[in-house]
N, C-alpha and C positions, 0 to 999 in steps of 0.2 A: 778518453779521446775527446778532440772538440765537440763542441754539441751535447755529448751525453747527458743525461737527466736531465735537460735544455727542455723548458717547453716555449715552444715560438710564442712572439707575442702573434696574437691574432688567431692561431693555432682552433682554440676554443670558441672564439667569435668574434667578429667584426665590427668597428665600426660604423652603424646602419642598418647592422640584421635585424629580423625581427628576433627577439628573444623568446618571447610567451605569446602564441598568437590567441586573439579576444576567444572563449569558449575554451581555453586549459582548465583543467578541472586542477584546484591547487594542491599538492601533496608537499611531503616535507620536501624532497627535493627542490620543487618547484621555491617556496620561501627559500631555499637557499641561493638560488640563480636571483631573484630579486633582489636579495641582498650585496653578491659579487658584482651585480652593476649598479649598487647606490639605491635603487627602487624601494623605500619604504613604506612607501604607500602606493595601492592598486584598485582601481575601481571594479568590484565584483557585486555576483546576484546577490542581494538578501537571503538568507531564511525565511522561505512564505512562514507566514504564522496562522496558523490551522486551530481555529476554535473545533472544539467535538463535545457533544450534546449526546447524554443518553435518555432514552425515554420509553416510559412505562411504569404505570401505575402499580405493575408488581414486583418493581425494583429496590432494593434498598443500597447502601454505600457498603463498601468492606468493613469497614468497622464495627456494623449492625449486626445483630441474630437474626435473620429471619424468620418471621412466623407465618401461619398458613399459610399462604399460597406465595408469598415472597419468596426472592431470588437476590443474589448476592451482585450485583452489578462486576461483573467481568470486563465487558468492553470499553468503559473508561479507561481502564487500567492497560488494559490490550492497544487502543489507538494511540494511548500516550505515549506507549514504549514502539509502536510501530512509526509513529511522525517522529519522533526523535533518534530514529534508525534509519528515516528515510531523508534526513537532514530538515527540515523542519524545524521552527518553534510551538510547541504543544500548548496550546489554555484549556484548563479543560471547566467546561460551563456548568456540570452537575446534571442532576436527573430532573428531565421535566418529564409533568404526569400526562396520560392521556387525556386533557384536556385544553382546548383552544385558548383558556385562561391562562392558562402553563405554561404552552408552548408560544404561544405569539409573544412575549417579550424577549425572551431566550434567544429564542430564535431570531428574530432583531439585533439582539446581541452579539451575536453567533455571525453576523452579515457584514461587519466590519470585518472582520480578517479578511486573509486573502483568497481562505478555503473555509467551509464550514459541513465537517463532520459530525451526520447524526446515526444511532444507530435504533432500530427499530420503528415501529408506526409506518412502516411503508408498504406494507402485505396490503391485501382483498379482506383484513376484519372491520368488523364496527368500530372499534376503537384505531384502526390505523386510520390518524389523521393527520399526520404529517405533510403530506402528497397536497392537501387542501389548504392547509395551514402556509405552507412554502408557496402556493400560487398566490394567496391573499397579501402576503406579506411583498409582492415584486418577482418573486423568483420564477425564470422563464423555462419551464421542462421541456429536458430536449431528448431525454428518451427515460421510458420507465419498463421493468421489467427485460430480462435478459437469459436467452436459451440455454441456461447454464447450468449445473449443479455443484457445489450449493451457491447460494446467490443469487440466485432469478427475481426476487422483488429488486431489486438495484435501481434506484434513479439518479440523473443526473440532472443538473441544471445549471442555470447559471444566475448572480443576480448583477444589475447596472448597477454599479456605486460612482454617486455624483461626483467627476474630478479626477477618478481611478481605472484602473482594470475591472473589469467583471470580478466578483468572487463569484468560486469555483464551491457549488454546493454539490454532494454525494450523501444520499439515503442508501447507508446501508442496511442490510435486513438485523433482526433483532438476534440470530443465532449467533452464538462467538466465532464457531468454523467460516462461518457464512461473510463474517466481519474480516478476517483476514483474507479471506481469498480472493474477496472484492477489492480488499485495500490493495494486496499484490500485482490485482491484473489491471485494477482500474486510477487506486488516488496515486499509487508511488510514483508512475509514469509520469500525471501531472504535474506530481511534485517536484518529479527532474526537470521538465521543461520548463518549469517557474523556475529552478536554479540553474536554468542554460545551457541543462544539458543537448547535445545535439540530440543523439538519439538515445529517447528516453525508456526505451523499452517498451513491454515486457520481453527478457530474453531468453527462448526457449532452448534448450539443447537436448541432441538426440542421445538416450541409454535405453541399454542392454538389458530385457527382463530378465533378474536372475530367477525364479522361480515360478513353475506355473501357479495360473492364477484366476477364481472366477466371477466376473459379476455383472449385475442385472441393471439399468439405468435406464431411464427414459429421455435423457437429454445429455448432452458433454457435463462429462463429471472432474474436476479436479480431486482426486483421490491422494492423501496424505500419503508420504510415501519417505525413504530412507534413499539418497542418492550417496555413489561411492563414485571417485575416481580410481579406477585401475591401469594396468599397464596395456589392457588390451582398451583400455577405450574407458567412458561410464554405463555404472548398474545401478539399477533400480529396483527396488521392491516395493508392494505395496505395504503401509500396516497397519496393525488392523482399527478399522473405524465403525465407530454403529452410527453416523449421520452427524448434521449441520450444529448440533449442542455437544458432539463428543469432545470439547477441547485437548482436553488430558490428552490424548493421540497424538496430538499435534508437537508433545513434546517428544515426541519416539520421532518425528519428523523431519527431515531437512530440505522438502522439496514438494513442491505437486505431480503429479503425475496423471495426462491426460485422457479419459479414455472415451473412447466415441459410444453411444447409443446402441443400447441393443444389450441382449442375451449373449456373453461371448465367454469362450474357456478359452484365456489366455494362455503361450506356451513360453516354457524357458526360450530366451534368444528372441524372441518381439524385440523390437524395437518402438519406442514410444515418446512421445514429446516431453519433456520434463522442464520444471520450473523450480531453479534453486531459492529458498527462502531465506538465505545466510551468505 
């Protein structure tokens, strides 16, 4: 018939519409409409570039044995593959020692990007000296410590860089659990609204406890957990965790899951706040 398999011109879009309005996050479709009207080139955010700094004098690199009291450097390897899942470019600075000789050039270093990631030296010990190190060096703290578990040494800051935006500096705590969960609720959000995102999160969603469940806390706990969608809705389980260095758990994990303060004997059918990590 006339018309048939006819697509009108104009049908698809007009002369004048907007096509892509500024804050599209660009997917493959999206490169395909830029190309259907000629656009080859598009002015978008950068990739913040995210220095991350480990530190402690009982650290070694992955390729080392550790002996006596030495530990295998995890969160390198952890924030690398977190900032480059969180769209990000990753440098990663290496391990500086608990000492102000160590850490003040690094850290220097480390103030150039746009964001700079450290992980440990920020607790209440003798050797956390980070916290003092980041004030001497410019960096202006806008809040330290945080009601949370894991994670409560957490600081933030920021530093003036001459000519630029502020970098965007985060102390997180030295545990690996404690390093992701911060990064989750605290740097990824940054990191979207450095890449324009409107709203950058973090975003919660409500599931269904599948199983009862019980435990003891003294502050809001992020508890590693296994999230499912179903047909009646999401569930959630806890699994099992013994604290802030159990990483290994984390790989049974797809989620956090939030639980308030107190002595509680959770029941199947709770309802609970959850935080997908994937």
């Amino acid at each position: 018939k006339p018309g048939q398999n006819i697509l009108p011109q104009g049908a698809e879009m007009k002369c004048g519409d907007t096509v892509l309005p500024a804050g599209t996050v660009l997917r493959p479709q999206e490169f395909g409409v830029l190309t259907t009207v000629g656009r080859t080139t598009v002015l978008v955010h950068p990739a913040p570039r995210v220095a991350i700094l480990s530190t402690g004098d009982e650290l070694v690199e992955p390729e080392e044995k550790p002996i006596g009291g030495q530990i295998r450097n995890s969160n390198g390897a952890l924030l690398v593959a977190l900032v480059s899942r969180a769209g990000g470019t990753p440098r990663y600075l290496g391990i500086a020692r608990d000492d102000p000789a160590s850490l003040r050039p690094m850290i220097c270093d480390g103030l150039k990007a746009h964001v700079l990631l450290l992980s440990g030296g920020v607790s209440a010990g003798k050797l956390d000296l980070v916290p003092g190190v980041l004030h001497k060096a410019g960096v202006i703290a806008h809040f330290h410590k945080v009601e949370m578990k894991p994670g409560k040494p957490l600081l933030f800051g920021t530093y003036p860089r001459p000519g630029g935006a502020p970098t965007l500096v985060f102390g997180l705590p030295g545990n690996p659990v404690s390093v992701l969960v911060c990064f989750e609720l605290f740097v990824r959000p940054a990191l979207q609204r450095l890449r324009g995102h409107a709203d950058p999160g973090p975003h919660f969603l409500l599931a269904v406890l599948s199983d009862d469940f019980a435990y003891r806390t003294d502050r809001p706990t992020y508890h590693p957990a296994h999230l499912e969608a179903t047909a009646g809705g999401w569930r959630v389980r806890p699994v099992p965790w013994i604290g802030s260095a159990d990483l290994r758990a984390l790989t049974q994990a797809n989620a956090l899951m939030l639980l308030p303060p107190g002595d509680h004997r959770y029941r199947a059918g709770q309802v609970f706040e959850a935080l997908s990590l994937e």
